[in-house]
SERO-4910 file (N, C-alpha, C, O; in steps of 0.05 Angstrom, whole numbers):
BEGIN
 pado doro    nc1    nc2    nc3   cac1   cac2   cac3    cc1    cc2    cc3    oc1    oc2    oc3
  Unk    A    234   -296    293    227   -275    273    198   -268    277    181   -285    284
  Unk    A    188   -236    272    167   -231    280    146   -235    258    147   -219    239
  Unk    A    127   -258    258    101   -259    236     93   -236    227     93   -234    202
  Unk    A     84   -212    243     72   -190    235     86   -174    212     78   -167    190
  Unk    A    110   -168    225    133   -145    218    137   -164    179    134   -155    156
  Unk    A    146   -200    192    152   -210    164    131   -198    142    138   -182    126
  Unk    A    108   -207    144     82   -214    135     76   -177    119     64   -175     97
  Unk    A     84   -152    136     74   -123    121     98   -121    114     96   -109     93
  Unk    A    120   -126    119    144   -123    101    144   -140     75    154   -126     57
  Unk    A    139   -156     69    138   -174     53    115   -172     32    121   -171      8
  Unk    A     92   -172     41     74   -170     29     54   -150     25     38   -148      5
  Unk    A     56   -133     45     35   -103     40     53    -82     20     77    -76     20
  Unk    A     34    -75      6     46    -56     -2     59    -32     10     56    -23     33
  Unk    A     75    -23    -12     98      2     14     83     21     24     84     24     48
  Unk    A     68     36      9     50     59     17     36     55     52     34     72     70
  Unk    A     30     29     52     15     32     74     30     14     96     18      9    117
  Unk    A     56      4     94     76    -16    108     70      4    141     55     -1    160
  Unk    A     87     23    136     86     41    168     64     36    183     63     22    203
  Unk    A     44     49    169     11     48    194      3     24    207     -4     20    230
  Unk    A      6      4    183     -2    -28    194     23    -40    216     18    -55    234
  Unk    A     46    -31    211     72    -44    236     61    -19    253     65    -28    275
  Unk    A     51      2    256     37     20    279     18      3    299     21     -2    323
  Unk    A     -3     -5    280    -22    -21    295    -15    -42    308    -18    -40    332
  Unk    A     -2    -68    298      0    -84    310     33    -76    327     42    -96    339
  Unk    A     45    -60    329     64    -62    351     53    -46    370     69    -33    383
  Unk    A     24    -43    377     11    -30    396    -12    -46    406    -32    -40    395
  Unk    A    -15    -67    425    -43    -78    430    -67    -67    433    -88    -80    427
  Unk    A    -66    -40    442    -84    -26    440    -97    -13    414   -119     -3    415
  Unk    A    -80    -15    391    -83    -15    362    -84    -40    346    -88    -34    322
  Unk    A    -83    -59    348    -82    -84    346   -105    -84    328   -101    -86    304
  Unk    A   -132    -83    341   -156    -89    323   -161    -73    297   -183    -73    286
  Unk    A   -138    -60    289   -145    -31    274   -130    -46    246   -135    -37    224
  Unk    A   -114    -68    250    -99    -81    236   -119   -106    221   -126   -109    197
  Unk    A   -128   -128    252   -144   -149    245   -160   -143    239   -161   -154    217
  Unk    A   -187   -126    242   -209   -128    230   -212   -117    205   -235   -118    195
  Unk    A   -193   -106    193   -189    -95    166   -183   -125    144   -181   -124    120
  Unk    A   -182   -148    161   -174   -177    146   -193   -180    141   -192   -190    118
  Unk    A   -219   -178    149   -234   -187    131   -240   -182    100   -243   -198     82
  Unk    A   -242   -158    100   -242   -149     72   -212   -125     62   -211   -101     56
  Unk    A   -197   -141     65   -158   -134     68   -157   -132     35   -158   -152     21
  Unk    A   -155   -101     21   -137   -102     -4   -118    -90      2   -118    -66     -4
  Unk    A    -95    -99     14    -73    -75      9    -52   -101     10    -32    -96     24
  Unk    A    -53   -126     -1    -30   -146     -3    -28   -134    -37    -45   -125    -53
  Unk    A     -3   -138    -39     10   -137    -65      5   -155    -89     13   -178    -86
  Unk    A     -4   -151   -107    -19   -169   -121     -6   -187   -125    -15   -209   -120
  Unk    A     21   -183   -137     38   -194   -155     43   -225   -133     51   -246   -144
  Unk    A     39   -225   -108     48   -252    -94     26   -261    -78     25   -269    -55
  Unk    A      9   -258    -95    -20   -267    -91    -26   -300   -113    -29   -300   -137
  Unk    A    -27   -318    -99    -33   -341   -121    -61   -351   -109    -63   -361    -87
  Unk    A    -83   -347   -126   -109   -364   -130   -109   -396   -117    -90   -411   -119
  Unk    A   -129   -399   -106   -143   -423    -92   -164   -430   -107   -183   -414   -104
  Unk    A   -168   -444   -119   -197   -455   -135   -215   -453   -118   -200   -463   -100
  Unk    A   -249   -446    -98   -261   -441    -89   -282   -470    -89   -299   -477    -72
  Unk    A   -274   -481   -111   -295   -507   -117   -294   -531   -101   -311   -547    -93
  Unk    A   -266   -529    -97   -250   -563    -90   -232   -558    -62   -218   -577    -54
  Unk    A   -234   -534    -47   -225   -529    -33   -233   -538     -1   -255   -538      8
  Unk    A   -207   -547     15   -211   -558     40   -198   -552     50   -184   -536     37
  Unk    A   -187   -558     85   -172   -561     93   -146   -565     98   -127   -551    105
  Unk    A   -153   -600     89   -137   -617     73   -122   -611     45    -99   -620     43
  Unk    A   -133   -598     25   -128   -589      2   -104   -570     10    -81   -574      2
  Unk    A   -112   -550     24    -94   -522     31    -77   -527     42    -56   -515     38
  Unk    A    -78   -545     58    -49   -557     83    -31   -575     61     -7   -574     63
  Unk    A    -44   -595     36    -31   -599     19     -5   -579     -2     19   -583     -4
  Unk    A    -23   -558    -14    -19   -540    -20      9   -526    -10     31   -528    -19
  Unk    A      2   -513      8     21   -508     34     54   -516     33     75   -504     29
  Unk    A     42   -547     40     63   -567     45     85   -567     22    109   -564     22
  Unk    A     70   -570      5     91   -567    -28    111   -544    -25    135   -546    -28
  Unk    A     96   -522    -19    112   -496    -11    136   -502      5    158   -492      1
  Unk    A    131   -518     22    144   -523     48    147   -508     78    166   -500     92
  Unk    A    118   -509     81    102   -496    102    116   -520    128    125   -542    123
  Unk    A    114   -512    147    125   -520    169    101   -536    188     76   -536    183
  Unk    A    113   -550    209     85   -562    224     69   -537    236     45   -532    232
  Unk    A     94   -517    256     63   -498    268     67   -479    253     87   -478    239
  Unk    A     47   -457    252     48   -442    239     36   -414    265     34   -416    290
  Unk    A     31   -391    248     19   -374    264      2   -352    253      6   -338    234
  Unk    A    -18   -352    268    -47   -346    266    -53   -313    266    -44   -304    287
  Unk    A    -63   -296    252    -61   -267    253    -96   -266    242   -103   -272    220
  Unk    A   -117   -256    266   -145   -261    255   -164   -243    266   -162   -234    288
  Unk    A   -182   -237    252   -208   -225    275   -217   -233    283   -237   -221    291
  Unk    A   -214   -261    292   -224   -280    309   -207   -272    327   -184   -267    319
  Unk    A   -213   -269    359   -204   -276    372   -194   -298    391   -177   -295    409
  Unk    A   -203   -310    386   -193   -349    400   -172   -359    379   -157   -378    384
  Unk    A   -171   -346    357   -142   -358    337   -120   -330    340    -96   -333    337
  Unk    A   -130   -306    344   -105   -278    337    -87   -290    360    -95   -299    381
  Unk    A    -54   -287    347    -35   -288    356    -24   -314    368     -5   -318    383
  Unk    A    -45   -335    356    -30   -362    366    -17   -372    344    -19   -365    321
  Unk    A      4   -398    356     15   -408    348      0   -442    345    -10   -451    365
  Unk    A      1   -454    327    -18   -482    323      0   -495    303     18   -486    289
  Unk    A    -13   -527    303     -2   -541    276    -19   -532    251    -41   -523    257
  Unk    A    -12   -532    229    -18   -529    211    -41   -536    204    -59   -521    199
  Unk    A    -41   -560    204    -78   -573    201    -97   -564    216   -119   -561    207
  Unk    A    -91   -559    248   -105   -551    266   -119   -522    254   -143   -516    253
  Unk    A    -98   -507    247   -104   -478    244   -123   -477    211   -145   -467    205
  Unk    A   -104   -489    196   -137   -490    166   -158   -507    180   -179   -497    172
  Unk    A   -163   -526    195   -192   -541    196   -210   -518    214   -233   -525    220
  Unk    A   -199   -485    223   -208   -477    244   -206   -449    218   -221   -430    224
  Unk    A   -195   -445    202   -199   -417    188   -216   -425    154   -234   -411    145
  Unk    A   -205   -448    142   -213   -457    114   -242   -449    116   -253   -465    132
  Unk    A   -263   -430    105   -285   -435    101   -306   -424    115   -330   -426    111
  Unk    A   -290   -407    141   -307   -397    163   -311   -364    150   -332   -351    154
  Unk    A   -291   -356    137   -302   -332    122   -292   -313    148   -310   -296    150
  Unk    A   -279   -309    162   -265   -289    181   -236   -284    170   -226   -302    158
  Unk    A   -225   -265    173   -207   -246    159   -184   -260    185   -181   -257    209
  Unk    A   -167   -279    158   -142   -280    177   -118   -291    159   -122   -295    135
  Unk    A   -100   -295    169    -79   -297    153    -58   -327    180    -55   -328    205
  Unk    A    -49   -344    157    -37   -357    170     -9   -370    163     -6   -392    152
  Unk    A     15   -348    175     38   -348    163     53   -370    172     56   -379    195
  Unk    A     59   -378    153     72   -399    151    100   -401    147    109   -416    164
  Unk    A    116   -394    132    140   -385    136    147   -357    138    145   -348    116
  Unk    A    157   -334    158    154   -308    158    164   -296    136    184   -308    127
  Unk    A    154   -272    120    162   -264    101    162   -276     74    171   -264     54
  Unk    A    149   -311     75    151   -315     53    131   -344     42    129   -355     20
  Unk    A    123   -347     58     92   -365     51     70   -364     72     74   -373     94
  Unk    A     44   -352     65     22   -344     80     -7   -353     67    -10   -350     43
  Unk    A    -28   -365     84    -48   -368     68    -72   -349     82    -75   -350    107
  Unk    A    -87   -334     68   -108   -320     73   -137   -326     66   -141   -341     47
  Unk    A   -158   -315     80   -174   -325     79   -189   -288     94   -180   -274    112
  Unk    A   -211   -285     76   -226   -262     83   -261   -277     81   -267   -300     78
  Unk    A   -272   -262     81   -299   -257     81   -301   -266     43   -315   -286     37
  Unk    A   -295   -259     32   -301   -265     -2   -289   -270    -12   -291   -265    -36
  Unk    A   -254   -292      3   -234   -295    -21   -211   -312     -4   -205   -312     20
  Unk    A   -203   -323    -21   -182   -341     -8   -156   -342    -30   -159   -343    -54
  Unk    A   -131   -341    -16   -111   -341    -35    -80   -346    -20    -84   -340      4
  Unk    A    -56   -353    -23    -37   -357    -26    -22   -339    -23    -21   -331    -46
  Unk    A     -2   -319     -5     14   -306    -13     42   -316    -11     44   -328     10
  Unk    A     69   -316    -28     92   -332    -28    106   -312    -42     98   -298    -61
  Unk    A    129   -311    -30    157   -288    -49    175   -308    -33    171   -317    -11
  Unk    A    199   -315    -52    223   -322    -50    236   -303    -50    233   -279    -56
  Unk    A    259   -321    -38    295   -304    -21    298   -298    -53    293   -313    -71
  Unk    A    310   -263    -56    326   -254    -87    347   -273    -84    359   -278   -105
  Unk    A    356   -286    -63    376   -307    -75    379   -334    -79    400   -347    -81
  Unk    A    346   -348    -79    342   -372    -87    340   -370   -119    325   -353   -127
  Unk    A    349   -382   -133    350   -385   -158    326   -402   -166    323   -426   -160
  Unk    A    302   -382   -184    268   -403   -194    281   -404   -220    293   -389   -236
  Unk    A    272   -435   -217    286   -446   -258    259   -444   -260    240   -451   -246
  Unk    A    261   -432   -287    228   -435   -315    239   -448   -340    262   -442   -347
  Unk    A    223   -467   -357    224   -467   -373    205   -465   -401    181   -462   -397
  Unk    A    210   -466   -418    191   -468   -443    197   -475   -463    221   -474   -465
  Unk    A    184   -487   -490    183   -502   -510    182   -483   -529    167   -464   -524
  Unk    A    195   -483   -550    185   -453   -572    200   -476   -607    216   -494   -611
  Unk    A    176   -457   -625    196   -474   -649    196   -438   -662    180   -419   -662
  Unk    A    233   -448   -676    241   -427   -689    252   -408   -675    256   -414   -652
  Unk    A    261   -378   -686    273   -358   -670    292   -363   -662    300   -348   -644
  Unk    A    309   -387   -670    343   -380   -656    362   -373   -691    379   -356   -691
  Unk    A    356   -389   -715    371   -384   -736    361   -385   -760    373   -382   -781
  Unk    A    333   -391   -757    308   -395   -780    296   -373   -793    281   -374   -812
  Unk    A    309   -345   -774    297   -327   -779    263   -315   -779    255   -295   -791
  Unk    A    246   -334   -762    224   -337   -759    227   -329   -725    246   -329   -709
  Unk    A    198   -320   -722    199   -308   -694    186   -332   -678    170   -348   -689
  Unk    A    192   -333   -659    193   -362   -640    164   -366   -632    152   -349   -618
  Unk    A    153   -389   -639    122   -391   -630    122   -414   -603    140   -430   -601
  Unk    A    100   -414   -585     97   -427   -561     85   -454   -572     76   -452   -595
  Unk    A     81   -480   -559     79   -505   -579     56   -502   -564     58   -515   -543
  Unk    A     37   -490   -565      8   -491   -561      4   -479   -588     -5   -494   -605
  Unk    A      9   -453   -595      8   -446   -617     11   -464   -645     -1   -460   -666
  Unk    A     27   -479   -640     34   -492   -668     21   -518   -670     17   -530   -691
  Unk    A     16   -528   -642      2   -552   -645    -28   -541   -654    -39   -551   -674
  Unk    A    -39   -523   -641    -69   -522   -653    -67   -510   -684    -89   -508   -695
  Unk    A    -45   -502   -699    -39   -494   -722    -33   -522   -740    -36   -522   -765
  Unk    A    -25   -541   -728    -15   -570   -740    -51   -583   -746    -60   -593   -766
  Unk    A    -64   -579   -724    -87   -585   -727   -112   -570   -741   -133   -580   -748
  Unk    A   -104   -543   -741   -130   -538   -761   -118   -536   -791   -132   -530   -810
  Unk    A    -90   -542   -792    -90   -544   -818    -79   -569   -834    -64   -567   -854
  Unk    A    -90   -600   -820    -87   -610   -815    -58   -631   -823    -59   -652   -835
  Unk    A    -41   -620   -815    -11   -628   -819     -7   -651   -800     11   -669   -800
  Unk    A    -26   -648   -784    -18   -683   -761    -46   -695   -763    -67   -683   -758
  Unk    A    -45   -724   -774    -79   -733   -767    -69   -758   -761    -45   -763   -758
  Unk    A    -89   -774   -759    -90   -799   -744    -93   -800   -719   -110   -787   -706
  Unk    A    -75   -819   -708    -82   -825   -673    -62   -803   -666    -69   -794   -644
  Unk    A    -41   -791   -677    -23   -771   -667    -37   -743   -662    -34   -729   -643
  Unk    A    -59   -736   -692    -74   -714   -679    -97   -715   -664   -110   -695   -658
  Unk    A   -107   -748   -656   -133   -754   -625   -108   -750   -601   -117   -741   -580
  Unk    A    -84   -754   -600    -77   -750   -579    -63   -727   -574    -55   -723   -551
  Unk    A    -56   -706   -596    -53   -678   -590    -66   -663   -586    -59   -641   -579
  Unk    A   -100   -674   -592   -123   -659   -596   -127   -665   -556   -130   -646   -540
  Unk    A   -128   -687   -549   -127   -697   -523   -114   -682   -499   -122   -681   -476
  Unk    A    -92   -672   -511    -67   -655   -491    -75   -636   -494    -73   -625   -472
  Unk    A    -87   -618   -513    -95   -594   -521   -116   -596   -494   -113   -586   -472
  Unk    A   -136   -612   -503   -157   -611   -482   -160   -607   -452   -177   -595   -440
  Unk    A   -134   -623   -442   -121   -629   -412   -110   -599   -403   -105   -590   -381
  Unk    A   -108   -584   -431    -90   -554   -419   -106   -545   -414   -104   -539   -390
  Unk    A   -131   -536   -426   -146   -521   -421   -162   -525   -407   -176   -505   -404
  Unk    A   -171   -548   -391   -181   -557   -367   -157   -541   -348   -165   -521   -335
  Unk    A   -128   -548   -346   -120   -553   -325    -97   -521   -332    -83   -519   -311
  Unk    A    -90   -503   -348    -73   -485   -348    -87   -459   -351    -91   -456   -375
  Unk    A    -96   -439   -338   -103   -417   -339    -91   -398   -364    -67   -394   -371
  Unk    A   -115   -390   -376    -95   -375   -406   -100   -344   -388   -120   -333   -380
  Unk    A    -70   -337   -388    -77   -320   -371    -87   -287   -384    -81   -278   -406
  Unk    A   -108   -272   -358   -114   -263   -358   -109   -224   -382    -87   -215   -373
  Unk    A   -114   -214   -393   -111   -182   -408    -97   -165   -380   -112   -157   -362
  Unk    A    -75   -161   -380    -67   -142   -370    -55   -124   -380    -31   -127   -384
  Unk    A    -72    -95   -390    -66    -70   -401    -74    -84   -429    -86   -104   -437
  Unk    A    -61    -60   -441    -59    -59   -466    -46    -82   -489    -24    -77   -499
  Unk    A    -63   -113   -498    -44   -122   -510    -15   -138   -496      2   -152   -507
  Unk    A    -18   -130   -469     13   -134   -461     24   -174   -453     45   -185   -446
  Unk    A     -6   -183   -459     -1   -212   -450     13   -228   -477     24   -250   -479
  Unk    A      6   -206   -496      0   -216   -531     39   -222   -547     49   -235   -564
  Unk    A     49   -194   -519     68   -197   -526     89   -207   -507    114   -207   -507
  Unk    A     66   -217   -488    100   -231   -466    108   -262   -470     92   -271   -486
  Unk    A    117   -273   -465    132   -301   -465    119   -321   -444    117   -310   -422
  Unk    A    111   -341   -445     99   -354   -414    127   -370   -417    145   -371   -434
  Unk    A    122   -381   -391    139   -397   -379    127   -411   -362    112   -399   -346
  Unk    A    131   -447   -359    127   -453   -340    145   -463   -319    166   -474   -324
  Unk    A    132   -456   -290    152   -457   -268    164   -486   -260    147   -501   -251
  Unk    A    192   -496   -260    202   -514   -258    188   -537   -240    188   -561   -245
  Unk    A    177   -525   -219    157   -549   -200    121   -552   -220    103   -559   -205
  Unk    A    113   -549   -247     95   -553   -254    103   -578   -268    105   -575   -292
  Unk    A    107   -601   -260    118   -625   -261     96   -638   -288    102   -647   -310
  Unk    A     65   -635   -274     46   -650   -292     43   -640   -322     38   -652   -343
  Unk    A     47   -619   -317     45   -591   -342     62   -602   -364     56   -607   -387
  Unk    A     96   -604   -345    115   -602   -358    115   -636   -383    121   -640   -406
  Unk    A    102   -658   -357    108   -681   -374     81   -683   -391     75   -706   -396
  Unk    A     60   -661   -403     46   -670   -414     57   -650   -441     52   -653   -465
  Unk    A     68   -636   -431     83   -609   -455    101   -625   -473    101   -625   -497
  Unk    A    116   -638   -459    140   -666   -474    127   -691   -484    139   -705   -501
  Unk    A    101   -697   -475     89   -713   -497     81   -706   -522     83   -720   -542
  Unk    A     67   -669   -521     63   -662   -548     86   -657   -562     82   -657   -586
  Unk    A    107   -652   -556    134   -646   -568    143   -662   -582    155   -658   -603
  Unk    A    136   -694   -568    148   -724   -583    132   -725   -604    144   -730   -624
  Unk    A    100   -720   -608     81   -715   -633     85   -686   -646     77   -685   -669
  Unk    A     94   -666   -636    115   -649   -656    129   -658   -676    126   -657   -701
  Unk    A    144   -666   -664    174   -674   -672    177   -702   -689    196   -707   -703
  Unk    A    158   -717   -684    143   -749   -705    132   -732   -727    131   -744   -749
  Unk    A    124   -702   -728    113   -695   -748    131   -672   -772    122   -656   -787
  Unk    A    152   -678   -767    173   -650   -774    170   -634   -763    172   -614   -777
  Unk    A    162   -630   -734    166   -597   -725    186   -606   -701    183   -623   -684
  Unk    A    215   -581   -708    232   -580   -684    226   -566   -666    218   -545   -675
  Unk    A    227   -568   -638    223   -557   -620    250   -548   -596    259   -568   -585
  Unk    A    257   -532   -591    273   -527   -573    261   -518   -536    245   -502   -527
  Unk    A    279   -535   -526    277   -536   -500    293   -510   -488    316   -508   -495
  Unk    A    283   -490   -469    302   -462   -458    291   -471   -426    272   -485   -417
  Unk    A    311   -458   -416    312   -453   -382    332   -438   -378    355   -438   -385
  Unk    A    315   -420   -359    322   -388   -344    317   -392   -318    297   -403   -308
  Unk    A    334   -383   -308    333   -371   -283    321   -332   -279    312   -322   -259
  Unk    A    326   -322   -302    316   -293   -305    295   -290   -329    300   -281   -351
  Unk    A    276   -297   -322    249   -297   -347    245   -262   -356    236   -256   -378
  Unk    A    250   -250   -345    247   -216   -350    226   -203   -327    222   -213   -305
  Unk    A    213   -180   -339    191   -172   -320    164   -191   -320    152   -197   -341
  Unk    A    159   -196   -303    132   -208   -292    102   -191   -299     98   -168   -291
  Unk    A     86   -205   -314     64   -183   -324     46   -202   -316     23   -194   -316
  Unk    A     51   -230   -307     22   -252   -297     35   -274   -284     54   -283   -296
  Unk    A     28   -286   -258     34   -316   -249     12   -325   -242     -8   -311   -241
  Unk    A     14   -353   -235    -11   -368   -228     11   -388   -212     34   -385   -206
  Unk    A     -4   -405   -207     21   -430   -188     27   -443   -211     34   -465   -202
  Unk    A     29   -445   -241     43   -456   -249     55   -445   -281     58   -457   -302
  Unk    A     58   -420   -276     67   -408   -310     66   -382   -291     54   -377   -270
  Unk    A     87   -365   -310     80   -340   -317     88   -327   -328    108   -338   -336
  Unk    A     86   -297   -341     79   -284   -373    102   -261   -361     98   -247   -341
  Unk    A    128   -260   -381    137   -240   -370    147   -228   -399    143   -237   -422
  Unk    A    160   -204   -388    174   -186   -418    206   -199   -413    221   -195   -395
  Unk    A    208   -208   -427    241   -221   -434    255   -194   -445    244   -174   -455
  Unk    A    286   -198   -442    299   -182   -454    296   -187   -485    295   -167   -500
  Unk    A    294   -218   -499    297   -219   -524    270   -198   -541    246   -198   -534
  Unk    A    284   -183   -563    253   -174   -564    243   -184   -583    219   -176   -583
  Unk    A    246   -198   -602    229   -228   -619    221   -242   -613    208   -256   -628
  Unk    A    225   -247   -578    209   -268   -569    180   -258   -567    174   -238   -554
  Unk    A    163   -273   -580    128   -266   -571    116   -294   -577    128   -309   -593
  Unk    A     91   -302   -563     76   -321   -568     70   -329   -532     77   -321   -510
  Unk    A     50   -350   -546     39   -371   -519     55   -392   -514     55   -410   -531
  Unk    A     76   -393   -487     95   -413   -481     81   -440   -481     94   -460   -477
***
């Protein structure tokens, strides 16, 4: 399968898909493609996932990667020329792109896991087969027969605590989990109008650490009279935010609103 062809089918936007499969199915156009990687906006936002900039390595990214299920070689698309159009192992190719700040892209599975690296930015691009099935789930109290509209247990836990309905060691260690989120879960970003205020999060079935620290506050929920219900979808609705581990979509239900 061809890296290039996968990689602007997949991930460039449509508008400009043609010109870029122009360039690179022409060697003599070739550079008209790569040196535009360095400072490259025309990937599609939406399958763009963030790299922390702080903590970032090699090692880190080839980790990263791997979870995805990135392969040993991979292949190299760069304005470098000693890496454009090779083929390498995986580690080989991040210990030789991670950090050097040259515009390249290193596809990893065609059409559907790639890591980039420009001059001012590093990031993740990943789209799944429409026919792999992504389980999400989320925690909500209310909104199935309570007649109350369904709130996200972030919401209700910091509501249990400022008004103080849980205390003791139950609210130091909800106050604790509270803490760990916001270290470690991006509240995601205003997109448009209001529109985050009213979408649903979800988190993605592989956010494993997320998930077992979400079910600890649920057991201090639920020690406190609050029921919580467990949901999982395979169809979360439209997509309005992801990150690698949540994301904010418009559900069909239209009562659903809150912070998952």
């Amino acid at each position: 399968m061809n890296h290039e062809d996968s990689l602007i089918a997949a991930f460039v936007k449509r508008g400009k898909r043609d010109r870029y499969r122009e360039f690179v199915a022409d060697p003599r156009l070739r550079h008209k493609f790569t040196h535009r990687l360095a400072h490259f906006d025309d990937f599609d936002p939406k399958y763009r996932l963030p790299i922390a900039g702080s903590s970032l390595s090699a090692e880190t990214t080839a980790r990263e990667l791997q979870k995805r299920k990135a392969p040993a070689i991979v292949f190299v698309i760069s304005e470098d020329l000693t890496l454009d159009g090779k083929e390498l192992p995986l580690n080989e190719a991040l210990r030789r792109v991670v950090g050097h700040g040259m515009g390249t892209v290193v596809s990893c599975v065609p059409g559907r896991l790639a890591f980039v690296e420009t001059e001012d930015e590093r990031f993740i691009l990943e789209r799944y087969d429409p026919l792999e099935k992504r389980k999400f789930v989320r925690f909500a109290v209310g909104g199935e027969d309570d007649g109350w509209v369904e709130r996200g247990i972030f919401h209700v836990a910091g509501q249990a605590l400022e008004w103080n309905n849980i205390t003791g060691a139950d609210a130091a260690k909800l106050d604790e989990l509270q803490r760990w989120f916001s270290e470690n879960l991006k509240k995601p970003a205003s997109i448009g109008r209001d529109s985050n205020r009213l979408g649903v999060c979800w988190f993605k079935a592989e956010a494993t650490s997320h998930i077992d620290r979400a079910v600890e506050m649920i057991r201090i929920l639920e020690r406190n009279g609050i029921s919580v219900r467990k949901i999982e979808t395979d169809k979360p609705g439209y997509v309005i935010y992801e990150d690698e581990w949540q994301l904010v979509a418009h559900g069909p239900r239209k009562d659903s609103v809150g912070r998952g």
